[in-house]
Each structure stands twice: as structure tokens, then as C-alpha cells.
Backbone as ProteinMPNN parsed JSONL, in Angstrom:
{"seq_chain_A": "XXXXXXXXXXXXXXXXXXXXXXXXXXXXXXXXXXXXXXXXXXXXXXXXXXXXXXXXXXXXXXXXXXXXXXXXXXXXXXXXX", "coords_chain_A": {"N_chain_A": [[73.596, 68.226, 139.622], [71.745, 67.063, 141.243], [71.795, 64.977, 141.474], [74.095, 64.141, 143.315], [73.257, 65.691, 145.21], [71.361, 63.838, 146.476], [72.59, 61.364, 147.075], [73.952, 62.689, 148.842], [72.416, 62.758, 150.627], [71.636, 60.494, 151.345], [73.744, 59.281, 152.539], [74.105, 60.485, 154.574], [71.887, 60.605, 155.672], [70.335, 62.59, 156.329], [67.76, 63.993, 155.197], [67.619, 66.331, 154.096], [70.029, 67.354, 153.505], [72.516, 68.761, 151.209], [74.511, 68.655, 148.263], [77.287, 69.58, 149.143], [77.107, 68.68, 151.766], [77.153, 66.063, 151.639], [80.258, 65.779, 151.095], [81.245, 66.594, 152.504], [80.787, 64.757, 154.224], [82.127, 62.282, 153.079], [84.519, 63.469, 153.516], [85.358, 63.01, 156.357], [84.91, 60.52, 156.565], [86.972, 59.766, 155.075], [89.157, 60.744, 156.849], [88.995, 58.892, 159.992], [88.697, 56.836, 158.563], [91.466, 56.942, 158.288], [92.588, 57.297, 155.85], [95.028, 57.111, 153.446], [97.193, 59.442, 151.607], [97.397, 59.817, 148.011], [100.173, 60.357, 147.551], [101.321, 58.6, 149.349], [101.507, 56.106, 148.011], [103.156, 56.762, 146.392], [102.604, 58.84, 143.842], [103.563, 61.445, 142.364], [103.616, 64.887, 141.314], [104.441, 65.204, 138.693], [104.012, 62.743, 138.156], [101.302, 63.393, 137.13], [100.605, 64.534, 134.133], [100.608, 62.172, 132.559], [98.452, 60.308, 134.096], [95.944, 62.172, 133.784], [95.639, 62.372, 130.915], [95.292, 59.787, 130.722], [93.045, 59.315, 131.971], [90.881, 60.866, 130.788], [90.436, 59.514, 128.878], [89.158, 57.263, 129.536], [86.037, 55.122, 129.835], [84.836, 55.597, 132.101], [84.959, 58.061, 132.894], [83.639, 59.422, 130.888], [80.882, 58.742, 131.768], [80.692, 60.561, 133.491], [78.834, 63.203, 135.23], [79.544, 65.774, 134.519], [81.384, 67.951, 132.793], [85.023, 67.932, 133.121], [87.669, 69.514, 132.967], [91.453, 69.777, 132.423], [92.833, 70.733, 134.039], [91.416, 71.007, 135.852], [91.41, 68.581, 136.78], [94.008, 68.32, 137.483], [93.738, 69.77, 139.728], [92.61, 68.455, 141.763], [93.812, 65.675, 141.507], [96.113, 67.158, 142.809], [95.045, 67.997, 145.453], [94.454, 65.255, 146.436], [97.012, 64.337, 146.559]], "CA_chain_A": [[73.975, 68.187, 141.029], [70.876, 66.674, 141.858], [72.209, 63.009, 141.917], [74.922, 64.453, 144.458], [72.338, 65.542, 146.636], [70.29, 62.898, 146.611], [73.811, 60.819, 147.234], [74.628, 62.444, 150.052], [70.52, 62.477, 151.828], [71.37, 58.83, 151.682], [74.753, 59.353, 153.426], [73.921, 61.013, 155.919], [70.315, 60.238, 156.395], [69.524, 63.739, 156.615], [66.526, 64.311, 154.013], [67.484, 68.102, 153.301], [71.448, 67.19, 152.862], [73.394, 68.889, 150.289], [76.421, 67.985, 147.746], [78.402, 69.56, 149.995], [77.399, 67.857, 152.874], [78.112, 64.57, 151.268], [81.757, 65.983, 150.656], [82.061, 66.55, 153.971], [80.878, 63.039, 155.03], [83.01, 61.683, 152.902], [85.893, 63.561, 154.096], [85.365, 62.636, 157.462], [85.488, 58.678, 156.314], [88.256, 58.967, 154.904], [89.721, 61.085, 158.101], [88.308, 58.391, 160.323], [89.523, 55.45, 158.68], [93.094, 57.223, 157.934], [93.351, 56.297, 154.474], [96.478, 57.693, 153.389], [96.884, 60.557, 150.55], [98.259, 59.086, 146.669], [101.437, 60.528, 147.519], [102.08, 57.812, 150.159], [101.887, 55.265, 147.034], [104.25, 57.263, 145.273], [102.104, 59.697, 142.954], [104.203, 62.853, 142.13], [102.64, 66.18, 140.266], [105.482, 64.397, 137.662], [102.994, 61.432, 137.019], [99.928, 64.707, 136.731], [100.011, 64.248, 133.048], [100.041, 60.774, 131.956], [97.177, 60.465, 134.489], [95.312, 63.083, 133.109], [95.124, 62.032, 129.742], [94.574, 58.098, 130.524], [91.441, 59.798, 132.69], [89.928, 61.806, 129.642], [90.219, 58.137, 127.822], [88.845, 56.225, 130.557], [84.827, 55.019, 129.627], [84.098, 56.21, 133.464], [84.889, 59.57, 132.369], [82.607, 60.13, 130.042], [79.8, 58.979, 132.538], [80.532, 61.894, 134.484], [77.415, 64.543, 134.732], [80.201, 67.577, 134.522], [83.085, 67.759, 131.918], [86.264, 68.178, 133.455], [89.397, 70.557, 132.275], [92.641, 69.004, 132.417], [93.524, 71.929, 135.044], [90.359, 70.608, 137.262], [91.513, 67.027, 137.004], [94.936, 68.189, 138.342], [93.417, 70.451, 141.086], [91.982, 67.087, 141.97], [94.909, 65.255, 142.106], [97.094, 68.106, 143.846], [94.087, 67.494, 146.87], [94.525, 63.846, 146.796], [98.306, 63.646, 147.159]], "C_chain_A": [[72.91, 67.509, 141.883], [71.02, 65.48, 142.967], [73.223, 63.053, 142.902], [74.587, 64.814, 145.809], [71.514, 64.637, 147.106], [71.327, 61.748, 147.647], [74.125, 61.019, 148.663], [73.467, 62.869, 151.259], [71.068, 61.135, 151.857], [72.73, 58.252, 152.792], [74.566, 59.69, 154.684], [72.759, 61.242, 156.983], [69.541, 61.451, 156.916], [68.962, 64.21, 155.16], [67.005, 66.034, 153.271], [69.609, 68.314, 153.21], [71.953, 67.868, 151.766], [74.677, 68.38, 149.252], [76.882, 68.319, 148.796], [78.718, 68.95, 151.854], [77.644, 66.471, 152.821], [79.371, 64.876, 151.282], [82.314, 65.706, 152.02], [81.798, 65.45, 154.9], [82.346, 62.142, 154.597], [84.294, 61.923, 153.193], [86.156, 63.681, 155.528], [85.715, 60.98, 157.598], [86.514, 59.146, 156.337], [89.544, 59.294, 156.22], [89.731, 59.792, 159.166], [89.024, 56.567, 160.324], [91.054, 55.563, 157.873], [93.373, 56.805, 156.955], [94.343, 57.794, 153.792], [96.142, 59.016, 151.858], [97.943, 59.834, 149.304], [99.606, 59.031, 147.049], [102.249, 59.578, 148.27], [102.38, 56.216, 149.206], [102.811, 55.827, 145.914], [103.915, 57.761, 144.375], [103.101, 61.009, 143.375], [103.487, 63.524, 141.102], [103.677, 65.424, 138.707], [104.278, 63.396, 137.054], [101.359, 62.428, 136.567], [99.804, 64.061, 135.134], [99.948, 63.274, 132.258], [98.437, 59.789, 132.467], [96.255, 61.066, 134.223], [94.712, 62.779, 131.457], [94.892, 60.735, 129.424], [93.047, 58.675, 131.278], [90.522, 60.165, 131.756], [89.81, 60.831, 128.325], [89.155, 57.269, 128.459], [86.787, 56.358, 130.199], [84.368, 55.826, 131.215], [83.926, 57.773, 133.366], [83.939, 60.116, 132.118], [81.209, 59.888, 130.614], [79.896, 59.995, 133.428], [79.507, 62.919, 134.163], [78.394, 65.636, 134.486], [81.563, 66.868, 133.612], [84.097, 68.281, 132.628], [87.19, 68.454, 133.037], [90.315, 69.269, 132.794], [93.362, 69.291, 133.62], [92.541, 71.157, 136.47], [90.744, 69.009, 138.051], [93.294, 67.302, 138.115], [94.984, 68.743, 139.172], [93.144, 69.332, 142.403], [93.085, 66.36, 142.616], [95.858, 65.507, 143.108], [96.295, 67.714, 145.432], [94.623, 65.91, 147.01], [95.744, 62.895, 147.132], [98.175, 63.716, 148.919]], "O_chain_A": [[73.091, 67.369, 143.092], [70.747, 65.155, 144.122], [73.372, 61.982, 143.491], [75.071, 64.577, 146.916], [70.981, 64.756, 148.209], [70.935, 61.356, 148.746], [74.434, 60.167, 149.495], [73.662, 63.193, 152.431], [70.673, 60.624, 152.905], [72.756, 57.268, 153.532], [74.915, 59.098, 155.706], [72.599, 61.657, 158.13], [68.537, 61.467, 157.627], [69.625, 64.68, 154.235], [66.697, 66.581, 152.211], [70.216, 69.334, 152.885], [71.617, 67.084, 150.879], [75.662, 67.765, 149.661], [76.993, 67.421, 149.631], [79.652, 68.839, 152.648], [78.195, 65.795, 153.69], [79.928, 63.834, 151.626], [83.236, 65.041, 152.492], [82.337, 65.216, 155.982], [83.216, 61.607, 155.282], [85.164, 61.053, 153.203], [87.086, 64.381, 155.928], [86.459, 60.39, 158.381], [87.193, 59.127, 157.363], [90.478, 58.554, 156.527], [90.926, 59.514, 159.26], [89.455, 55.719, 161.105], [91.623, 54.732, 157.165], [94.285, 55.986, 156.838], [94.202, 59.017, 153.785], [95.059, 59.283, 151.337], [99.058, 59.394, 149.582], [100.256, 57.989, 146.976], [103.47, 59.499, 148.131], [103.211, 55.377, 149.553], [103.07, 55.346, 144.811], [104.692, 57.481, 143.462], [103.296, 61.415, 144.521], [102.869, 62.969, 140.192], [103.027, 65.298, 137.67], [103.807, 63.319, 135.919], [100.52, 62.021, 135.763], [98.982, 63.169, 134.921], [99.278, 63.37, 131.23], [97.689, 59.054, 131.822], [95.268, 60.37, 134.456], [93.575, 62.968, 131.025], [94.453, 60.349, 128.341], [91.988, 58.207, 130.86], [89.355, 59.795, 131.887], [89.348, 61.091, 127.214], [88.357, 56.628, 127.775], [86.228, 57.451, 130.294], [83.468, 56.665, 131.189], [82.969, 58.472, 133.699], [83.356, 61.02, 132.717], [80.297, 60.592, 130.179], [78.935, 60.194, 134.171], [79.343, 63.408, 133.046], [77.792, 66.66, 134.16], [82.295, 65.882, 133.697], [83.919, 69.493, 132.748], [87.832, 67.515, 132.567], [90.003, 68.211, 133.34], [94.191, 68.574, 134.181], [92.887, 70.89, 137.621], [90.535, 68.514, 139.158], [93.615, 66.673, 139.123], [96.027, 68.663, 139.821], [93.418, 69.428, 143.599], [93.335, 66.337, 143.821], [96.346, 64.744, 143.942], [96.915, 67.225, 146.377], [95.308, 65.662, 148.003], [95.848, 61.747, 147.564], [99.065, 63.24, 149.624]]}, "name": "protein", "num_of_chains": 1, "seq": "XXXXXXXXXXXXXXXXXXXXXXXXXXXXXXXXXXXXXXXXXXXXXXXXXXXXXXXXXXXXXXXXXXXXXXXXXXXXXXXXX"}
């Protein structure tokens, strides 16, 4: 979690920043500059598991510092419609 805090000191230019205050920068962008939620490109909980298991293929994946459930990836998604 380090590299998340570090991530979001650089976001927000406040030296003693948290992950979670990066989260909440970033979910102010995206508030901000209105970018829309998947569902307005036509993602349904229907496409959940073919997404899910091209994700747990995907080389980016496996650079992730935290392993991710299948359940976490579609908690994920459910937020992002």
C-alpha cells in the first residue's frame, strides 16, 4: 500500500496523503470531468464473467501488488457500472 500512498502524496501534493485520499481525488476527477459509468457503453453484470476471466489472463494483472478474487473483481465492476 505504500506505492498507493506515495501515488496519491503526488496527487494531491499533500506530503502526509493516504491511499484513501488518492481514491478520493480520483473520484472527484472523474466527478468533475463527468466521465460516464461502463454501463453507459453498454456493460451489463451479464458481460461480469467473461470480463473477469479475460482480467485474471491479462499480463497487467499479474503486476498488481494485491491478488484479486473473482468476487472482488466483480465488486469492482458492480461500482463502475
Amino acid at each position: 500500500l505504500y506505492r498507493y500512498e506515495e501515488i496519491a502524496q503526488i496527487l494531491t501534493s499533500d506530503p502526509d496523503a493516504t491511499a484513501m485520499d488518492g481514491v478520493v481525488w480520483v473520484e472527484q476527477l472523474v466527478a468533475d470531468l463527468m466521465i460516464p459509468g461502463l454501463g453507459s457503453y453498454g456493460l451489463t453484470e451479464a458481460d461480469f464473467p467473461d470480463l473477469i476471466q479475460k482480467a485474471g489472463q491479462s499480463s497487467s494483472m499479474k503486476g498488481n501488488p494485491i491478488k484479486l478474487t473473482d468476487e472482488e473483481l466483480a465488486e469492482i465492476l458492480e461500482k463502475a457500472i
